[in-house]
BAFI-3210 file (N, C-alpha, C; in Angstrom, 3 decimals, decimal comma, padded with zeros to 6 digits):
// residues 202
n [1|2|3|4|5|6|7|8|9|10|11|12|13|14|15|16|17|18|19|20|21|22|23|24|25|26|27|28|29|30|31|32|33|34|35|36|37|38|39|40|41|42|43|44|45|46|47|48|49|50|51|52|53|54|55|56|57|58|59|60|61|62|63|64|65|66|67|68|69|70|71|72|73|74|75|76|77|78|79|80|81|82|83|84|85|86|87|88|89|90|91|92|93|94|95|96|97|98|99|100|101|102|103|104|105|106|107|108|109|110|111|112|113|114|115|116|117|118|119|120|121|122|123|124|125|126|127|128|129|130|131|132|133|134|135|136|137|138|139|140|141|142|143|144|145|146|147|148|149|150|151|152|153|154|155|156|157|158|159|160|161|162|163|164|165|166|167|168|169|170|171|172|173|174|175|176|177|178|179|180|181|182|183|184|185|186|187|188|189|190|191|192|193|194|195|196|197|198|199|200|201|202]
n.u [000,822|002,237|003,522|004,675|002,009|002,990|001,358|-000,112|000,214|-002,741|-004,512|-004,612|-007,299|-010,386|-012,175|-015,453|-017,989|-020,729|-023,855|-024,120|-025,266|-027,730|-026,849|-027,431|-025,765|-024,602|-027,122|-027,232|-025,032|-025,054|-027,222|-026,125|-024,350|-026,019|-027,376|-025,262|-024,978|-026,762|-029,197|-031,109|-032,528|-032,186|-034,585|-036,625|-037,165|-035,331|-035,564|-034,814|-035,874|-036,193|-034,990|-036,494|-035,013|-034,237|-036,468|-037,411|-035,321|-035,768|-038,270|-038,579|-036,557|-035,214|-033,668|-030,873|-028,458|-025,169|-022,516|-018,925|-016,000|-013,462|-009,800|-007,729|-004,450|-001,105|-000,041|-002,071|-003,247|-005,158|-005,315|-005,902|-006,519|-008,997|-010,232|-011,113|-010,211|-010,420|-009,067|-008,230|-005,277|-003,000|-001,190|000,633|002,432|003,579|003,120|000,509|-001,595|-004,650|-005,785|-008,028|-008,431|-007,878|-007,170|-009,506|-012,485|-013,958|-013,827|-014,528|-015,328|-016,534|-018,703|-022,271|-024,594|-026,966|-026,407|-024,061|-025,661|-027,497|-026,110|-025,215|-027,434|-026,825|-027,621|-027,852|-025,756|-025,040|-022,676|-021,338|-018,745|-017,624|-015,901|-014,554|-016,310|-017,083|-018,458|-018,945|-020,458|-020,699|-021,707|-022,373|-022,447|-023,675|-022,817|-023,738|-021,719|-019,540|-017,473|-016,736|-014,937|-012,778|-010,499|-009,372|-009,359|-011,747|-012,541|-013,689|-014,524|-014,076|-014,688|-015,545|-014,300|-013,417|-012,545|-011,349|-011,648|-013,776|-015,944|-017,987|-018,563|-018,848|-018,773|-019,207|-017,415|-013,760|-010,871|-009,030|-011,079|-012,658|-013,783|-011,652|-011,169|-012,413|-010,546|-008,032|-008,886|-009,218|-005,932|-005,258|-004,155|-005,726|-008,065|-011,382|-013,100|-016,103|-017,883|-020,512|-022,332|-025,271|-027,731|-029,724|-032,849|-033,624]
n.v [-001,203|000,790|001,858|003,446|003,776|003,026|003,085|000,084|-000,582|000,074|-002,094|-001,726|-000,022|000,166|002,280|002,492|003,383|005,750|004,283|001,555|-000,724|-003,321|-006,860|-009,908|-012,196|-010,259|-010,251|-012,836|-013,514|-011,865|-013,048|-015,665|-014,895|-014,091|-016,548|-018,165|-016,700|-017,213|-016,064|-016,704|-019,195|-021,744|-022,698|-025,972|-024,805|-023,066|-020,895|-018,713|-017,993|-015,893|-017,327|-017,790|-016,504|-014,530|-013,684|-012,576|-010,439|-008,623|-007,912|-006,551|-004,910|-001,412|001,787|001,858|003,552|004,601|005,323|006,222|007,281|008,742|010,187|013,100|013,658|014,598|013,598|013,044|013,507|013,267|012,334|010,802|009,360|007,042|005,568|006,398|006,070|005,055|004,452|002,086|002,281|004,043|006,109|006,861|006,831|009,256|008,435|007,667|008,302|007,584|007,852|009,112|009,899|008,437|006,383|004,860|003,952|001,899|-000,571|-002,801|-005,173|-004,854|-003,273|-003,284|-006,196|-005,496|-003,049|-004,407|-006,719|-005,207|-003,465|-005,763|-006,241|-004,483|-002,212|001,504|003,942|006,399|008,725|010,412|012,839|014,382|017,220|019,809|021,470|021,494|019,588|017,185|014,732|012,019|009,772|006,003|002,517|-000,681|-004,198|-007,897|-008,672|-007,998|-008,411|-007,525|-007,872|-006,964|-006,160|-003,802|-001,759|000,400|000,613|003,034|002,961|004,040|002,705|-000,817|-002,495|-005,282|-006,348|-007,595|-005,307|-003,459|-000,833|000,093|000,509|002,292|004,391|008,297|009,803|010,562|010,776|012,568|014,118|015,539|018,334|020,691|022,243|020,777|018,661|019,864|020,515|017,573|017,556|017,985|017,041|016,848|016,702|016,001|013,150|012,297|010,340|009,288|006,583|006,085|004,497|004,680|004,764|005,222]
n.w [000,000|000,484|-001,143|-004,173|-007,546|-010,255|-012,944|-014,472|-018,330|-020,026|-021,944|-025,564|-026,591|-028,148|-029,518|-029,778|-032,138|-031,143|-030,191|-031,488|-034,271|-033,555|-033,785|-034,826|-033,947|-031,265|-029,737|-028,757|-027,591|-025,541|-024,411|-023,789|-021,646|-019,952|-019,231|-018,264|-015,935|-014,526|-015,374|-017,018|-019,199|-021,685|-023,529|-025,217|-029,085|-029,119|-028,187|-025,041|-021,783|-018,798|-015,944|-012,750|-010,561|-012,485|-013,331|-010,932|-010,065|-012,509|-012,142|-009,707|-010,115|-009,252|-008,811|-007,996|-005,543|-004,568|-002,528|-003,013|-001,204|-001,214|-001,754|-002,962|-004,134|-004,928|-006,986|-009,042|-012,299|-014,501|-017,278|-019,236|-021,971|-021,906|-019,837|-016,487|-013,309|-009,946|-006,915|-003,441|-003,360|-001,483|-002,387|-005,435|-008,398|-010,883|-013,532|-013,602|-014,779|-014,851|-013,167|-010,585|-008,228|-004,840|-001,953|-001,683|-000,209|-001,419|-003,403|-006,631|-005,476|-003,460|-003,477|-003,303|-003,384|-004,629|-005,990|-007,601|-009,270|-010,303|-012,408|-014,114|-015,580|-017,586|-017,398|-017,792|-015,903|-013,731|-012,872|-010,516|-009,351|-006,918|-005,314|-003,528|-003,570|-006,612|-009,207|-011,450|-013,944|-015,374|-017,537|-018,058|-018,995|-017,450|-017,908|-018,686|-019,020|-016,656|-014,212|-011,745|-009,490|-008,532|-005,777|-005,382|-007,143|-008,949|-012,392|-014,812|-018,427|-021,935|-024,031|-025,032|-024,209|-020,957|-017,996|-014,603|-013,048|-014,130|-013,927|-015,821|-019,061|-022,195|-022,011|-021,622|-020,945|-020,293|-018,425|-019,200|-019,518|-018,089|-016,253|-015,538|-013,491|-011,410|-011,454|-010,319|-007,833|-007,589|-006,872|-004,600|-001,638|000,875|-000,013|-000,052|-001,710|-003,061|-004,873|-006,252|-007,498|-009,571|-010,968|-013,500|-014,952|-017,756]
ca.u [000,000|002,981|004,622|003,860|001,715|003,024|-000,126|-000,052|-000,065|-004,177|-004,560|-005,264|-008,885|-010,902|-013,273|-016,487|-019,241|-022,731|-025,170|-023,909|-026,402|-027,883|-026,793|-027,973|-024,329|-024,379|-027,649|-026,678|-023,494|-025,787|-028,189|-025,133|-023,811|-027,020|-027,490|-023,877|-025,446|-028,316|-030,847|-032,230|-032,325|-032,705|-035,988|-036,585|-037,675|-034,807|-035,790|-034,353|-036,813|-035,967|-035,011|-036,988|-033,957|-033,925|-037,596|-037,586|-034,543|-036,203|-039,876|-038,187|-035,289|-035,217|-032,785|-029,480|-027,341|-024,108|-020,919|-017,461|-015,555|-011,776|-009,031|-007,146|-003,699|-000,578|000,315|-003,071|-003,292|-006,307|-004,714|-006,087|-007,810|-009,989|-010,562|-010,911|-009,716|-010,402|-008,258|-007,684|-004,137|-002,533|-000,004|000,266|003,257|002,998|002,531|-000,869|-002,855|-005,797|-006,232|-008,348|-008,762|-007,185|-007,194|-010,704|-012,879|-014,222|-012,954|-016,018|-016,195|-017,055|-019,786|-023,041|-025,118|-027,618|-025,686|-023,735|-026,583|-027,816|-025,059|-024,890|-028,245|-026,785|-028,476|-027,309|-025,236|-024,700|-021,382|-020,864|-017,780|-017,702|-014,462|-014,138|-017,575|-016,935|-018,852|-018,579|-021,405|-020,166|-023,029|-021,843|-023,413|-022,921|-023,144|-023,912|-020,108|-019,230|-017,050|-016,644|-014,441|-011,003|-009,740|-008,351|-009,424|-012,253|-012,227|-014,671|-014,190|-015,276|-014,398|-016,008|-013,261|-013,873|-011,747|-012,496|-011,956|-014,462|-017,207|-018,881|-018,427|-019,309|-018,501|-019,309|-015,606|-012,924|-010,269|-008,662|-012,646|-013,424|-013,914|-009,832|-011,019|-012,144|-009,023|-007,096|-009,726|-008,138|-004,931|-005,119|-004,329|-007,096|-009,965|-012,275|-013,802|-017,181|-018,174|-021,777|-022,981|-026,837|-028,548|-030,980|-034,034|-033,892]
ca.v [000,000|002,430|001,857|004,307|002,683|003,108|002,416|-000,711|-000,263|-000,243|-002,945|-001,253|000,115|001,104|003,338|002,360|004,624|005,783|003,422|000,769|-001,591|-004,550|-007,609|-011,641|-012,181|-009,331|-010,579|-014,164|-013,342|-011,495|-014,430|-016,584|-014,234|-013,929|-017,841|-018,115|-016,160|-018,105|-015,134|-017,157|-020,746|-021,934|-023,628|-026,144|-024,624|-022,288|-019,405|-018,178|-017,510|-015,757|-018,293|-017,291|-015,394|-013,515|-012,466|-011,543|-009,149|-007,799|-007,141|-005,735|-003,626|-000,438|002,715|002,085|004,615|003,781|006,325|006,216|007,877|008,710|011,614|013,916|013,173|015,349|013,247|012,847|014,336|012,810|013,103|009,024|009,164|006,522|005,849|006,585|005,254|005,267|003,516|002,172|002,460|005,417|007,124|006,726|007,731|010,511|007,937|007,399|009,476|007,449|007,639|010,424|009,492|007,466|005,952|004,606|003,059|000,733|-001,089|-003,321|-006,303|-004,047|-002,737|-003,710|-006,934|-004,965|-002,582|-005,541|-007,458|-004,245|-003,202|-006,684|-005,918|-003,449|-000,626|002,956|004,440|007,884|008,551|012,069|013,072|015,769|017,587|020,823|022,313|021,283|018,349|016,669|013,708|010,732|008,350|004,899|001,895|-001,757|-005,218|-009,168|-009,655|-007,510|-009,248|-006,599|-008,505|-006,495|-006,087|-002,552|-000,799|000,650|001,543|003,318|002,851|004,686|001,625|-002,133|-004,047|-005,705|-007,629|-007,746|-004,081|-002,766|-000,917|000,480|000,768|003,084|005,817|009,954|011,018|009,848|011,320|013,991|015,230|016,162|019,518|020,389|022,909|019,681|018,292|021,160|019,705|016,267|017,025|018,577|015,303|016,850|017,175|014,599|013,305|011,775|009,562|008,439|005,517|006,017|003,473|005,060|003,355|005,568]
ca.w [000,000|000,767|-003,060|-005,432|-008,270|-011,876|-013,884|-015,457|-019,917|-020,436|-022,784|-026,503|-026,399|-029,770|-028,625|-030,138|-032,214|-030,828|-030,553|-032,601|-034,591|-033,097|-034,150|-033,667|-033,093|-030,125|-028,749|-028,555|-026,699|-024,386|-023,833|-023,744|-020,610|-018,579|-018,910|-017,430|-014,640|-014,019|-015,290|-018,144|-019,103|-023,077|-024,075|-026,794|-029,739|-029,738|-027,021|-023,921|-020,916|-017,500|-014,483|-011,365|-010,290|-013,619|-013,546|-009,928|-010,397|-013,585|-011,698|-008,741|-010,263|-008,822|-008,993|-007,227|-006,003|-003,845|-002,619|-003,079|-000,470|-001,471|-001,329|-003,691|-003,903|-006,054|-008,627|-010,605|-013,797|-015,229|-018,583|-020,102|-022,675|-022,559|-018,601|-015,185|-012,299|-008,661|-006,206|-003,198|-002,391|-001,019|-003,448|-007,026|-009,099|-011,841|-014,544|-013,314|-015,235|-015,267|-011,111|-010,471|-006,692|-003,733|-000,308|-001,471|001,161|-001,533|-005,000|-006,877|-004,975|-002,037|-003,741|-002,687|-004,384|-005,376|-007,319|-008,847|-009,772|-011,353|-013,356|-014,727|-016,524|-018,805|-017,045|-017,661|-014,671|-014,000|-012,196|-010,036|-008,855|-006,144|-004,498|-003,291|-004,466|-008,042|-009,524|-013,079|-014,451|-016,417|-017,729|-018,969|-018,776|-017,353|-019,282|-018,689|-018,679|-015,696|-013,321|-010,519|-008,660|-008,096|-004,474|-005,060|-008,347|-009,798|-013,843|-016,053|-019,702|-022,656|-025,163|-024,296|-023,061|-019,896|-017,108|-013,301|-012,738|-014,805|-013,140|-016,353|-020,710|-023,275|-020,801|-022,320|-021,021|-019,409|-017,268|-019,792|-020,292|-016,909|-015,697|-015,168|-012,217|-010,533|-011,128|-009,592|-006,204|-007,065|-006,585|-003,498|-000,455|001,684|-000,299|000,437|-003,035|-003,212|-006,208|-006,731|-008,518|-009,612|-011,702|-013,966|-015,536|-018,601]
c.u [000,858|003,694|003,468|002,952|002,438|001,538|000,149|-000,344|-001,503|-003,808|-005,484|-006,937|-009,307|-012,512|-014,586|-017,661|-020,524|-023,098|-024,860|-025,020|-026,280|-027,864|-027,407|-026,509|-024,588|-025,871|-027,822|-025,797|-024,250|-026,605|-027,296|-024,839|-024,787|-027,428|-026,269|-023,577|-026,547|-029,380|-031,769|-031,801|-032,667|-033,942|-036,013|-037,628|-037,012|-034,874|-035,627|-035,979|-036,209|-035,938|-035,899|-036,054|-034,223|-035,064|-037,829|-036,933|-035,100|-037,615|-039,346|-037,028|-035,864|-033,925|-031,761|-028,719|-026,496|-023,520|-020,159|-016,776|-013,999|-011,121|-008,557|-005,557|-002,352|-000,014|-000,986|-002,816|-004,009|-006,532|-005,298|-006,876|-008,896|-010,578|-010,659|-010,668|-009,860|-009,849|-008,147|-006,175|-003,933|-001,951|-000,065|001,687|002,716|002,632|001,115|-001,570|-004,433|-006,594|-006,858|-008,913|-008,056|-007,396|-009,045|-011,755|-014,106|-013,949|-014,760|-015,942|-016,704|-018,594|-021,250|-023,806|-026,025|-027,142|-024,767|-024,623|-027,138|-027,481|-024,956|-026,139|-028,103|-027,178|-027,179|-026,775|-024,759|-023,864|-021,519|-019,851|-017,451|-016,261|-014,370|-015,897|-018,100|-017,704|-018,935|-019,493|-020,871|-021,302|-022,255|-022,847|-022,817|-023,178|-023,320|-022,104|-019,310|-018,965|-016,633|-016,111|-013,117|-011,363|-009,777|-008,808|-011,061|-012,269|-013,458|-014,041|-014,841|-015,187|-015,348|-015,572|-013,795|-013,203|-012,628|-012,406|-012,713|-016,022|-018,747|-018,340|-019,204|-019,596|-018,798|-018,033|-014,800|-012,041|-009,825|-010,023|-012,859|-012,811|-012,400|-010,232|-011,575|-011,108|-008,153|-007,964|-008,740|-006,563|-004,460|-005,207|-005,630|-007,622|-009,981|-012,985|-014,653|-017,818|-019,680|-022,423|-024,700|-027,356|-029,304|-031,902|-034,015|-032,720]
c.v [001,255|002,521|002,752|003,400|003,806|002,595|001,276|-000,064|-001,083|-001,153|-001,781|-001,048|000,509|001,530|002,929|003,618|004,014|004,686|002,417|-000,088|-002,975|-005,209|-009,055|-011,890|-011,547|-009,978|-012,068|-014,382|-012,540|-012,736|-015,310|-015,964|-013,857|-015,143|-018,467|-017,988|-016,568|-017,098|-015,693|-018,474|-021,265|-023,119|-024,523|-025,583|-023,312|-021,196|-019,655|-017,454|-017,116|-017,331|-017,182|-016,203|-014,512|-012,691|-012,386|-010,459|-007,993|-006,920|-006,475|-004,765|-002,348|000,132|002,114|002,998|004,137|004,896|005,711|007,471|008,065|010,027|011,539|013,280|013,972|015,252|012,846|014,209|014,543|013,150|011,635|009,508|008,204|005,802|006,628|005,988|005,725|003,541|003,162|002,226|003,998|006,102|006,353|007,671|008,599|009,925|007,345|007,743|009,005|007,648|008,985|010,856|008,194|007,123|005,849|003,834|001,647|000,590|-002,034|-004,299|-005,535|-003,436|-003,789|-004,693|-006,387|-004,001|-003,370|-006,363|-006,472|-003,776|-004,125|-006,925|-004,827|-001,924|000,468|003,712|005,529|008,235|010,145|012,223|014,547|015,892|019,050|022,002|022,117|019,936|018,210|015,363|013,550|010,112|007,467|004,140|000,428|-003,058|-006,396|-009,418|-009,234|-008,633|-008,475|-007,562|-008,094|-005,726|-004,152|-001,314|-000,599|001,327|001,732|003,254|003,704|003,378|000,398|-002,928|-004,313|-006,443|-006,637|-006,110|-002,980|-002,541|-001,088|000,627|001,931|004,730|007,171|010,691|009,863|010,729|013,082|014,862|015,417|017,292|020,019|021,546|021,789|019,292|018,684|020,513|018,446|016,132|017,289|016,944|015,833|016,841|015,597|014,429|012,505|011,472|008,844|008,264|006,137|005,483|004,314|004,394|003,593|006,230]
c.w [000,000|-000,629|-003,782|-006,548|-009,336|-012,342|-014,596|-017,207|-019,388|-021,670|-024,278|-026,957|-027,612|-029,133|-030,083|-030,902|-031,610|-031,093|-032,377|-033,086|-034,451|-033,672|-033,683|-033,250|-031,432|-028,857|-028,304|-027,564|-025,324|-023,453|-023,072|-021,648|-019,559|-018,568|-017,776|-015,815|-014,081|-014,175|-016,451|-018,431|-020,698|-022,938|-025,337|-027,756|-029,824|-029,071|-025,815|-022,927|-019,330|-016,300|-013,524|-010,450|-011,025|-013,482|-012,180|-009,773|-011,207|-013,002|-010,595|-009,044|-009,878|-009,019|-008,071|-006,802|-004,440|-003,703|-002,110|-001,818|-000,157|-001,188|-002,813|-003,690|-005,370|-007,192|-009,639|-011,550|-014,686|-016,378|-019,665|-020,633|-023,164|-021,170|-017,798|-014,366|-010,489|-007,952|-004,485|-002,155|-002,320|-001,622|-004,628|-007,229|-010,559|-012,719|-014,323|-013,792|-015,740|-014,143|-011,242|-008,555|-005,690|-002,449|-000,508|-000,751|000,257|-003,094|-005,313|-006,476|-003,655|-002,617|-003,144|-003,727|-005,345|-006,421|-008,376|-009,464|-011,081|-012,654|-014,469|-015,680|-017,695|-018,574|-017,532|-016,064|-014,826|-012,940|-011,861|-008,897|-008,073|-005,280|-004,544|-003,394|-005,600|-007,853|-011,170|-012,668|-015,794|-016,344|-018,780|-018,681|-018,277|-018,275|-018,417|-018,208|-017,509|-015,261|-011,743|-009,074|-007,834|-006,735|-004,114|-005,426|-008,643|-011,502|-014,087|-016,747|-020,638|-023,719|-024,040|-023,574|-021,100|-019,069|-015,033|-012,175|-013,142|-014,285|-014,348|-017,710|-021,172|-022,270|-022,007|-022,100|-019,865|-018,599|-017,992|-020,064|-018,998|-016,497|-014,868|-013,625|-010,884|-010,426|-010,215|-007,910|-006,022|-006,411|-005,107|-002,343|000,266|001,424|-000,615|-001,228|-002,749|-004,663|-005,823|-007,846|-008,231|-010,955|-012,448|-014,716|-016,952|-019,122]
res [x|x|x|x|x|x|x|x|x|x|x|x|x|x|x|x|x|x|x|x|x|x|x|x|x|x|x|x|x|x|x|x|x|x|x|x|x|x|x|x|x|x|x|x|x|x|x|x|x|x|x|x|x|x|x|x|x|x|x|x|x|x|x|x|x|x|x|x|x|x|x|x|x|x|x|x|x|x|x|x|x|x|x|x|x|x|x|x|x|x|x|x|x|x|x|x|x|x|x|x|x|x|x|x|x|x|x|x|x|x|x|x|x|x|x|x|x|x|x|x|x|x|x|x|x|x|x|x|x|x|x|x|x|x|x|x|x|x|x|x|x|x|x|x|x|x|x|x|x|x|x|x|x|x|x|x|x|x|x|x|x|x|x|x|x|x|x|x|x|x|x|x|x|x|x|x|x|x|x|x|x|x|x|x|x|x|x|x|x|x|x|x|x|x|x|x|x|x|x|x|x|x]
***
C-alpha cells in the first residue's frame, strides 16, 4: 500500500461509435452471458426464458445509487484518454494518469449486491464526482459480462473491453474530459472526493 503505483499499460482500447447496430451475433453473446449467470435458461424450440432469479430481479429492479468515499492526492493528472480510475491504495506515481482518486474506502467487490446485480443488466449508470464544491457527471453503462471482482481498483471505460476491474463501458468522457477545475480539487491530499454511482431506468 505504501509503493507508489506506476499504472499498469491499459490494454489497446478502440473506442467504439454511438449506438452501434444490433446484431444476432451481439444478442446471442448477451443471452449466452445472462445464462452463465443463471438469469435465463434456453428452451426447446430455440428461445431463452428468464429463471426465477432472472424475472424476480427484472420485476423488482429499482434505482441504485451507492458512494465512493476517497481523497485527492498530487500526482493525478487525469490526462487518459480513454478511462478513469479510482483507487484504493494510497499514493500513485505521476505515470498514473488514469487515477483520479485514492485511499478509497471501496474497489467493486465491495460494492453492494444490489448494485452488482444491477449493473450486470446493462443498465445505464450515471457517475458524479464531487471535491471541493466542483462536480462533473459521467453516464456509462454496465453489461452481462461484468465481473466486478477487483480487491483494489475501480475503472470506467469509454471503449467495451472488460476484465475484473471494470465498473462500467461506453462511458461519455474519461479522465482527460473532466472539468480540469475539478481536477485542480483532485490534486489537493485533503480534499475529500465523493463519487456516486446512480442506476438510472432511462
Amino acid at each position: 500500500m505504501g509503493e507508489e503505483i506506476e499504472r499498469e499499460q491499459e490494454p489497446e482500447e478502440v473506442i467504439p461509435q454511438p449506438m452501434p447496430e444490433i446484431t444476432p451475433d451481439m444478442i446471442q453473446t448477451t443471452l449466452k452471458a445472462l445464462e452463465a449467470e443463471g438469469m435465463v435458461e434456453y428452451m426447446s424450440g430455440g428461445i431463452y426464458i428468464p429463471t426465477e432469479s432472472g424475472w424476480t430481479l427484472l420485476m423488482t429492479g429499482k434505482q441504485e445509487k451507492e458512494e465512493i468515499i476517497a481523497h485527492g492526492h498530487p500526482n493525478i493528472t487525469a490526462t487518459h484518454m480513454t478511462t478513469f480510475e479510482i483507487t484504493k491504495s494510497e499514493s500513485l506515481g505521476k505515470e498514473a494518469d488514469c487515477i483520479i482518486a485514492v485511499k478509497a474506502n471501496k474497489a467493486c467487490k465491495d460494492l453492494s449486491k444490489d448494485m452488482r446485480d444491477t449493473l450486470k443488466m446493462a443498465k445505464k449508470i450515471e457517475i458524479t464526482i464531487e471535491a471541493g464544491g466542483i462536480n462533473d457527471k459521467i453516464v456509462a453503462f454496465g453489461s452481462p459480462a461484468l465481473k466486478l471482482t477487483h480487491p483494489e481498483e475501480i475503472v470506467i471505460r469509454k471503449s467495451d473491453f472488460i476484465d475484473n476491474r471494470t465498473l462500467a463501458i461506453l462511458a461519455n468522457k474519461a479522465a482527460f474530459e473532466l472539468k480540469r477545475e475539478l481536477v485542480e480539487e483532485l490534486k489537493k491530499p485533503e480534499t475529500k472526493v465523493k463519487i456516486t454511482l446512480e442506476i438510472k431506468s432511462k
